[in-house]
C-alpha positions, 0 to 999 in steps of 0.5 A: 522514512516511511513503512512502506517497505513493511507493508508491501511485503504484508500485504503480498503475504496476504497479511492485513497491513494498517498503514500509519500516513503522518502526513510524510514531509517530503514531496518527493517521499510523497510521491514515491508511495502515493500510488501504493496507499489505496492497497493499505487500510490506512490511519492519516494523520495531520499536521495539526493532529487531526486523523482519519480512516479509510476503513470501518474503525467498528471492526476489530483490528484483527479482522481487518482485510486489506481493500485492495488484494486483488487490485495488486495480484493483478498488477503484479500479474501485469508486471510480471508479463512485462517483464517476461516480455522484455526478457522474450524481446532482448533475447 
């Protein structure tokens, strides 16, 4: 099980998420949040214990932004016509 549905919601709250990526085993887990992990400042950890970062780890946690907020508002923005037009379309 992955943390993404705590971190999604963090992060359309504007609340800076650290995501923790223990290498999730299953592909098909994988593949579900793969497209969601360049919004989260995030810590990837390998099998072997190795990790990385994809943020500054010289900045305080607490000033930790997430790197992509306006990456998601505009898919989000995106979504949302989709939707509308669909609803437009099947009315």
């Amino acid at each position: 099980m992955s943390r993404i549905h705590v971190a999604l919601p963090c992060l359309a709250m504007g609340t800076p998420v650290l995501f923790v990526d223990g290498e999730l085993g299953k592909k098909a887990e994988r593949a579900r949040i793969e497209e969601f992990l360049p919004l989260f400042n995030r810590i990837s950890i390998a099998k072997r214990g190795d990790w990385t970062a994809n943020f500054d780890r010289t900045v305080p946690l607490v000033e930790l932004r997430n790197p992509a907020e306006q990456t998601w508002r505009e898919r989000a923005e995106l979504l949302a016509r989709e939707c509308e037009k669909f609803v437009s379309a099947s009315e």
